[in-house]
C-alpha positions in Angstrom: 29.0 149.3 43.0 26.9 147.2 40.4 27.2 143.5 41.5 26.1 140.5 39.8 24.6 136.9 40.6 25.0 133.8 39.2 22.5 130.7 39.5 23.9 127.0 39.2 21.9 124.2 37.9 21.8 121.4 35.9 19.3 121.5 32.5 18.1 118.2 31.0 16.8 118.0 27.6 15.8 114.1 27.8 13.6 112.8 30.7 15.3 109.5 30.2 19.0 110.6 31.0 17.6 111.4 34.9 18.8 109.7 37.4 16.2 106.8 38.6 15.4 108.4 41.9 14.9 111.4 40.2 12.5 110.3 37.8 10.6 108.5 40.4 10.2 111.4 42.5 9.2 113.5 39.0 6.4 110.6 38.9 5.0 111.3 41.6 4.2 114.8 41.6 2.9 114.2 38.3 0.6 111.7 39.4 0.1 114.1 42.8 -1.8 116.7 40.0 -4.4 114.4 39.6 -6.0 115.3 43.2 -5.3 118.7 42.4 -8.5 121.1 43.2 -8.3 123.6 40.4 -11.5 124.6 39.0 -10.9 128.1 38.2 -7.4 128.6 37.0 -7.2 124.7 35.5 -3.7 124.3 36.4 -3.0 120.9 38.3 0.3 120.8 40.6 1.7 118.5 42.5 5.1 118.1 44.8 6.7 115.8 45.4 9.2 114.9 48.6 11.8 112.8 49.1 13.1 112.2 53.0 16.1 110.8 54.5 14.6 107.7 55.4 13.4 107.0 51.7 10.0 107.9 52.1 8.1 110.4 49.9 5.1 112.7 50.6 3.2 114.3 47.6 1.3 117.7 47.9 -1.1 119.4 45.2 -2.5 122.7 44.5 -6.2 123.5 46.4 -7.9 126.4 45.1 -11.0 128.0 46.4 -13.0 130.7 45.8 -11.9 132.9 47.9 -8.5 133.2 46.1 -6.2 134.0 49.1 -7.1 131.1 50.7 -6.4 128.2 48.5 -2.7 127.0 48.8 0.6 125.7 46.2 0.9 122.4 46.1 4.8 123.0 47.5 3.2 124.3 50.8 1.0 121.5 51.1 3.4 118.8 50.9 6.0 120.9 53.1 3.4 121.6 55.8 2.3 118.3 55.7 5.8 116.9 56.3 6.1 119.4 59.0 3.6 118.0 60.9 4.6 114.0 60.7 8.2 113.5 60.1 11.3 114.4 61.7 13.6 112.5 58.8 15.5 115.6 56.6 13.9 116.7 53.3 16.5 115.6 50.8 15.1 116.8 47.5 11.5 117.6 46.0 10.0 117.4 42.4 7.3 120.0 41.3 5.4 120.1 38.2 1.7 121.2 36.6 -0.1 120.2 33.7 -3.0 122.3 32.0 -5.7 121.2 29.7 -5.9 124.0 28.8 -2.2 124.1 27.0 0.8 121.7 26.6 3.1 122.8 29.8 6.4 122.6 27.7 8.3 124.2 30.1 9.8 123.7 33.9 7.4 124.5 36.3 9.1 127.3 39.2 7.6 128.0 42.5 6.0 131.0 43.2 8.1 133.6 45.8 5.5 132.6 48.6 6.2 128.7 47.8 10.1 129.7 47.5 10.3 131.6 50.7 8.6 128.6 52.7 10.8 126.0 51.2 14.2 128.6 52.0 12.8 128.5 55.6 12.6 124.6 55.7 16.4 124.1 54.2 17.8 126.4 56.7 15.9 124.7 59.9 17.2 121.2 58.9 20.4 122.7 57.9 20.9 120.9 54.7 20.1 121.5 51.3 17.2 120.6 49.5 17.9 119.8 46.2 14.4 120.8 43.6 14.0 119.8 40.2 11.3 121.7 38.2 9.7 120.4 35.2 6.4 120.6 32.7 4.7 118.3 31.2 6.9 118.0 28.3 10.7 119.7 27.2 13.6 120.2 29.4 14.1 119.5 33.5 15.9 122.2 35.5 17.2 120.9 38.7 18.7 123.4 41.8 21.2 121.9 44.2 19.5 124.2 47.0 16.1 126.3 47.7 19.0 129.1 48.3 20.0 129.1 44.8 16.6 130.2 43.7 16.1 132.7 45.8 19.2 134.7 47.4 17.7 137.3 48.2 15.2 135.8 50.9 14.0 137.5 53.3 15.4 136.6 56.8 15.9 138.3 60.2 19.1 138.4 61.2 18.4 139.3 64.7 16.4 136.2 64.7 19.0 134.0 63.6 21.3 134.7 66.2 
């Protein structure tokens, strides 16, 4: 039986029609890329986090050398919140810029980054709304991690 799925989310062509919280949280991961560490693939990211309780923790991509062991800029902000807060993650911003190239598109999270945020929603129980974006052109935002990937890879012996 050939089945299909379908992903909701909202696409916006003009920055300015975003909701203010939105575009504050957009402001700060963009500001988040400049701490960035990427000397060898020159592409700055940063994440941003909004919590329950209003406040907003930023992450940035850290490469190293040693390629495996550098880290997302997602992960970083999400283990960092791990390890300090307790307030529910209500909706996070990630983006990149190059200067190498004009980043005219929205900015997605790579399946590592995905299945680590998919494990945070589901432990808070609670959605966490994402909104993706370049440095330029459209905005995609996602209602919920599990709308990006529905396919994630769980235990279900685990989980009951």
């Amino acid at each position: 039986m050939k089945k299909s799925i379908t992903i909701p989310y909202t696409e916006i062509a003009d920055r300015q029609e975003l909701s203010t919280e939105w575009m504050l949280l957009l402001d700060e991961a963009t500001k988040a890329t400049n701490h960035s560490h990427a000397p060898y693939s020159n592409y700055f990211v940063g994440c941003s986090l909004e919590l329950e309780n209003g406040e907003i923790i930023l992450g940035y991509n850290q490469e190293n050398v040693a390629f495996p062991s550098g880290l997302c800029a997602e992960r970083v902000a999400l283990f960092k919140y791990g390890t300090e807060h307790a307030s529910k993650i209500t909706r996070m911003a990630v983006t990149a810029r190059s200067p190498l190239h004009l980043t005219q598109h929205p900015i997605t999270s790579c399946g590592g980054c995905l299945q680590v945020m998919i494990e945070f929603e589901k432990k808070q129980q609670q959605p966490i709304a994402v909104l993706f974006a370049g440095e330029t052109g459209v905005v995609q935002i996602f209602d919920s991690v599990a709308n990006l990937i529905p396919f994630a890879f769980h235990d279900p012996d685990f989980e009951k």
